[in-house]
NUVOLO-148757 format. One record per residue: residue in one letter; z, x, y of N, C-alpha, C in turn. Coordinates in steps of 0.2 Angstrom, whole numbers, plus 2048, in hexadecimal, padded with zeros to 3 digits. Layout:
AZXYZXYZXY...
end
This chain:
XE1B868CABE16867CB0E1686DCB5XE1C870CB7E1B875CBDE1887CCBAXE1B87CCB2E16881CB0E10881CB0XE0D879CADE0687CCAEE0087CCB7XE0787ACBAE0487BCC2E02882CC1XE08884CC1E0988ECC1E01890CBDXE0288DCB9DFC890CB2DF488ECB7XDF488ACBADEC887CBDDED88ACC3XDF288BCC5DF2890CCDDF2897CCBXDF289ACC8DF08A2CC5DEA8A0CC1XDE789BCBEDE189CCB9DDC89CCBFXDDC898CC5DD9897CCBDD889CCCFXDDE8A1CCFDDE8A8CD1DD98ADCD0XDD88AECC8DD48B3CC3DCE8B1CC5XDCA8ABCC3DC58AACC4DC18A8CBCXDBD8A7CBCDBB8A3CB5DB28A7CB6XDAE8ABCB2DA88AECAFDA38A5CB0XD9F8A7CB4D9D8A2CB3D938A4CB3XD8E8A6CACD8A8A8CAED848A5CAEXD7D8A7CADD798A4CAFD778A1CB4XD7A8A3CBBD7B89FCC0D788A5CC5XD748A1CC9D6F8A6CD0D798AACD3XD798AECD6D7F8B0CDAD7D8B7CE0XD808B8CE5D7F8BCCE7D828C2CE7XD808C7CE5D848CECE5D898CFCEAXD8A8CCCF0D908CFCF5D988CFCF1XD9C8CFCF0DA18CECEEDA78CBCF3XDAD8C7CF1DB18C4CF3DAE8BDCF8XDAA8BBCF9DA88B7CFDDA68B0CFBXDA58ADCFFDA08A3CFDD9B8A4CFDXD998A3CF8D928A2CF7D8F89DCF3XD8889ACF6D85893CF3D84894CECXD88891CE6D8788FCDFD8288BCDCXD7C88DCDBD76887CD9D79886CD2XD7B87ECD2D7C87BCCAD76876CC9XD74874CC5D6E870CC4D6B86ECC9XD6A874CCED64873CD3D69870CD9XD6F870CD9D7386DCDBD78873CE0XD7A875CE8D7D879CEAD84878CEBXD8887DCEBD8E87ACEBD94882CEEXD98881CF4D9C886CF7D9F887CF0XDA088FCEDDA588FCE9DA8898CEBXDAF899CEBDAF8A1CEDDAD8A4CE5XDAB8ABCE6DA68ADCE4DA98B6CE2XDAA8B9CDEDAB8BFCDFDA88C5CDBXDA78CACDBDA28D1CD4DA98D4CD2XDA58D5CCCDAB8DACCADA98DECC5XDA78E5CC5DA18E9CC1D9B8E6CBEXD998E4CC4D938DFCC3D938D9CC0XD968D7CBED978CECBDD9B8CBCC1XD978C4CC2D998BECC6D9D8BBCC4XDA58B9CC8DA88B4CC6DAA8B0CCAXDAA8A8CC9DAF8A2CCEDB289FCCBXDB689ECD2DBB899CD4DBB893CCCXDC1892CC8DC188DCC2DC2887CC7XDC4887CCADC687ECCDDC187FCD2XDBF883CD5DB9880CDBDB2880CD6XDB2883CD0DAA87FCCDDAE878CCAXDB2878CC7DB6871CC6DB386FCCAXDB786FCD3DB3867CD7DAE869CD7XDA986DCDADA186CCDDD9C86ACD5XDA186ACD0D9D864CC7D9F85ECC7XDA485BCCCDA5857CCADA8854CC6XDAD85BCC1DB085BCBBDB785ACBAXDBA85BCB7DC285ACB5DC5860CB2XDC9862CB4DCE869CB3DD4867CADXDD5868CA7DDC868CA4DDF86BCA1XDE786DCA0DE9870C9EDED870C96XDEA873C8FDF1871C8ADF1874C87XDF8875C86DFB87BC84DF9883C88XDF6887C85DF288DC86DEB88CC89XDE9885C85DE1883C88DDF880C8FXDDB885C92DD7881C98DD187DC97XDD0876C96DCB871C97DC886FC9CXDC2871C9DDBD86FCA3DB686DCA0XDB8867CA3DB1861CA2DAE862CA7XDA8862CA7DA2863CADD9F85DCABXD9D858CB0D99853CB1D90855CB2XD9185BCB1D8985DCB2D8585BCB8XD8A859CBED85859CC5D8C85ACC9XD8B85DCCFD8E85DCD2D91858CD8XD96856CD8D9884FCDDD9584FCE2XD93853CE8D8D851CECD8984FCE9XD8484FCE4D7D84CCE0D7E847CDEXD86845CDED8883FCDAD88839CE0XD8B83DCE5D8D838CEAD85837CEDXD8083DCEFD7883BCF1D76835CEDXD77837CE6D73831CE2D7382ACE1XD7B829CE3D7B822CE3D7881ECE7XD76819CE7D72817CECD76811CF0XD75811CF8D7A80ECFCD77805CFBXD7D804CFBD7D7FBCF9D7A7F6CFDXD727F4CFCD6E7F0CFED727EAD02XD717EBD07D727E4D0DD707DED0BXD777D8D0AD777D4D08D717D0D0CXD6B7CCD0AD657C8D0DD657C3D10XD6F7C0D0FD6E7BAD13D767B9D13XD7A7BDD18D817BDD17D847B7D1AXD7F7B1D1AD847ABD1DD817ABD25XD867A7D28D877A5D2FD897ABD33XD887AED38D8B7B3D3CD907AED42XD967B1D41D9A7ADD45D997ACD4DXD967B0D51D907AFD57D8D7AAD58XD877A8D51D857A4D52D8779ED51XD8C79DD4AD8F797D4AD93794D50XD97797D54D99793D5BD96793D5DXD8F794D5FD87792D64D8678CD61XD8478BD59D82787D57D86783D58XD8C782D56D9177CD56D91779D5FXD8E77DD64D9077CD6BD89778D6BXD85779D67D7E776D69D7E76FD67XD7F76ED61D83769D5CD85763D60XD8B766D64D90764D67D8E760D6DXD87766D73D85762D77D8075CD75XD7B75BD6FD76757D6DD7B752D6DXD81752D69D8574CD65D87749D6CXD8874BD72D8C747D78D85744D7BXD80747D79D78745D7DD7673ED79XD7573ED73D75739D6ED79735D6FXD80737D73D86730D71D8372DD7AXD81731D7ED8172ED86D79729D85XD7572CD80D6F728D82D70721D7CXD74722D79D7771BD74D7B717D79XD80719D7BD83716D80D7F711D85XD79716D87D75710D8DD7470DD8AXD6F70DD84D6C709D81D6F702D81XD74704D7CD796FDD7AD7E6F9D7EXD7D6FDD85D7F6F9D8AD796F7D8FXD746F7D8FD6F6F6D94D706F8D9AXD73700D9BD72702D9FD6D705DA4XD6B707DAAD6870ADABD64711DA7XD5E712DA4D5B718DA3D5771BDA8XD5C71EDACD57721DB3D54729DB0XD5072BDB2D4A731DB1D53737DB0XD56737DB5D5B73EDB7D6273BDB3XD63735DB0D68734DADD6C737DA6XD68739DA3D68740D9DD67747D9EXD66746DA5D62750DA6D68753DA5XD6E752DA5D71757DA4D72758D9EXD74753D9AD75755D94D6E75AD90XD68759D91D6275CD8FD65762D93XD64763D98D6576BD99D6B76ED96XD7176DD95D7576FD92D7276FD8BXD7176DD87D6D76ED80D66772D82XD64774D88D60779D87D64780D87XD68780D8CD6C787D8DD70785D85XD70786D80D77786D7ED73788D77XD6D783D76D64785D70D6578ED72XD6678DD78D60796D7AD6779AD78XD6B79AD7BD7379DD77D7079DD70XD72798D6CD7079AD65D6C79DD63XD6679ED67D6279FD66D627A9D67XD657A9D6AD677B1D6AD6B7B5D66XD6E7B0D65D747B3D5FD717B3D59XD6E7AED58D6B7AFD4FD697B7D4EXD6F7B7D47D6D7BFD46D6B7C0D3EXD6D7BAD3AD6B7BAD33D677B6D30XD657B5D2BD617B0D28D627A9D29XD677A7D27D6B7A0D27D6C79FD30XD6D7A4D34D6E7A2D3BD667A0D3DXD627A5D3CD587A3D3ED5679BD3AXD5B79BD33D59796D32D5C78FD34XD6278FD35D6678CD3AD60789D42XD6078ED44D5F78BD4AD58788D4AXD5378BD45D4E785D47D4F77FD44XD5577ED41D57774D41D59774D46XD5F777D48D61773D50D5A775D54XD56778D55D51776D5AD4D771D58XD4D76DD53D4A769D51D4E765D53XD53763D52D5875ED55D5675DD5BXD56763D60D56762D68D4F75CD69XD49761D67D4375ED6AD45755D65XD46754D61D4974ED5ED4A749D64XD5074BD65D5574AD6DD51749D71XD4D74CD73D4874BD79D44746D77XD3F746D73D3C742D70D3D73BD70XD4573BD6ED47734D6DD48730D73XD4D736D78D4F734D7FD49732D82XD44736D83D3C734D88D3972CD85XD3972CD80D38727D7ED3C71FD7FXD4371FD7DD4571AD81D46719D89XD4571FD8DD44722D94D3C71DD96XD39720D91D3371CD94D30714D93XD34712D8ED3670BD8DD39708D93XD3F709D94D41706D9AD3E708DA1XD3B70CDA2D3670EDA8D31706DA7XD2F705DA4D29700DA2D2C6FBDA3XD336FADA3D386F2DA4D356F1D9EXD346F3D99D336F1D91D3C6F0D90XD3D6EAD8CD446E9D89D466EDD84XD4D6F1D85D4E6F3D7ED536EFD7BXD546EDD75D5C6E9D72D606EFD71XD686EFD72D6C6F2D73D6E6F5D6BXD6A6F0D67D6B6F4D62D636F7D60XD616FBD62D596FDD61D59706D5CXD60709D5ED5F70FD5BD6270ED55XD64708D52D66707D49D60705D47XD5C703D48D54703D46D50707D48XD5070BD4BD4C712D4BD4B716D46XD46718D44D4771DD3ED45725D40XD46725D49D4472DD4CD4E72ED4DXD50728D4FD5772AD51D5A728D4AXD5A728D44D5E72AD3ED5C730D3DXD55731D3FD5473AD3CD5873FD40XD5973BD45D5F741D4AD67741D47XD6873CD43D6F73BD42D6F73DD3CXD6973ED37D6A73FD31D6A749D32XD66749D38D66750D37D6F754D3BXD7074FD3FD77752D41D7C752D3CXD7B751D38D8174FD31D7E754D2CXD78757D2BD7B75CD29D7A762D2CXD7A762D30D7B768D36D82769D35XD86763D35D8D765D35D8F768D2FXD8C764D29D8D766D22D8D76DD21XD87770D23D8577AD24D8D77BD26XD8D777D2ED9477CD31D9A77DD2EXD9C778D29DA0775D24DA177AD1CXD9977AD1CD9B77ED16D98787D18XD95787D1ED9278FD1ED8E792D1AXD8978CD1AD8578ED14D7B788D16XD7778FD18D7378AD1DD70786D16XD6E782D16D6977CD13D64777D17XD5E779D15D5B775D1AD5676DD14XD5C768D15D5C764D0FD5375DD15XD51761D17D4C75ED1AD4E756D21XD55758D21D56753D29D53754D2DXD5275AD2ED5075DD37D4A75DD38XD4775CD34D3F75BD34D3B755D36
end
């Protein structure tokens, strides 16, 4: 092996006839080598009028493979130079729907989070016949509005844009449902405390909560038609 270093560090030295090839008359210098249209640093030198380079720098600027056996020098040229090689490939198309971006998934989860405490406080009145006064949910409603417009900023991929228009279909849901038992009791109309198991506006909110969580669960959006 150290001999044939010795043998590829002196063939490297002399230089290798290489013809057919544009060159410039200057002598000793670098100069651009056009190989199939293709340019390439290689040093460059005259020597009673003939052009000769560098064996191992047209080796690299082909692309090729240099070896040694016995007496013989083998060089493979790949027929384009590895800059034309590295241009051509073409850069790897951006995945079109890489899942859930972590950003939005704890916006979503916090959105989730607040509707699920709004749903459990307006069940609670219900099923106890408490008061439903006009400001008794405001806050949970605002909080599910700031928390929609959070996710709502974050969405930065496919699955998240498609995400959030079911939670905002949750939300307006949530209102929906709330205004309406709100306005029932405004009228002193009786509600029985079991009135949201018979509702089929308040099973759509629960069926779309479950798979809200299902997405979050498996990270992978599907819109299996709950939140509609």
């Amino acid at each position: 092996m150290p001999g044939r270093l010795s043998i590829a560090r002196l063939l490297a030295a002399l230089f290798l006839v290489v013809p057919g090839v544009a060159l410039s008359q200057d002598a000793n210098q670098n100069r651009t080598l056009i190989i199939n249209g293709q340019p390439g640093e290689v040093p460059v030198i005259q020597v009673k009028g003939r052009s000769f380079v560098d064996l191992e720098a047209l080796t690299r600027v082909t692309n090729g493979s240099l070896s040694f056996v016995g007496n013989q020098i083998v060089l493979t040229l790949s027929g384009a130079p590895a800059a034309a090689t590295a241009t051509a490939t073409p850069a790897a198309a951006p995945a079109s729907n890489p899942g859930f971006s972590k950003v939005f998934l704890r916006a979503g989860i916090e959105e989730m989070a607040t509707m699920r405490e709004w749903h459990t406080a307006l069940a609670t009145t219900i099923q106890n016949g408490f008061p439903l006064g006009a400001n008794w949910l405001a806050p949970y409603r605002a909080a599910a509005v700031t928390n929609l417009r959070l996710a709502s900023v974050a969405a930065s991929t496919d699955s998240d844009r498609g995400a959030y228009q079911l939670l905002s279909a949750e939300f307006q849901n949530m209102e929906k449902l709330t205004d309406k038992y709100s306005a029932t009791r405004a009228s002193l109309d009786y509600i029985s405390p079991d009135a949201l198991d018979t509702d089929d506006f308040n099973q759509r909110i629960v069926n779309c909560g479950h798979s809200l969580a299902s997405m979050v669960a498996s990270g992978q959006f599907v819109d299996d038609g709950s939140c509609r």
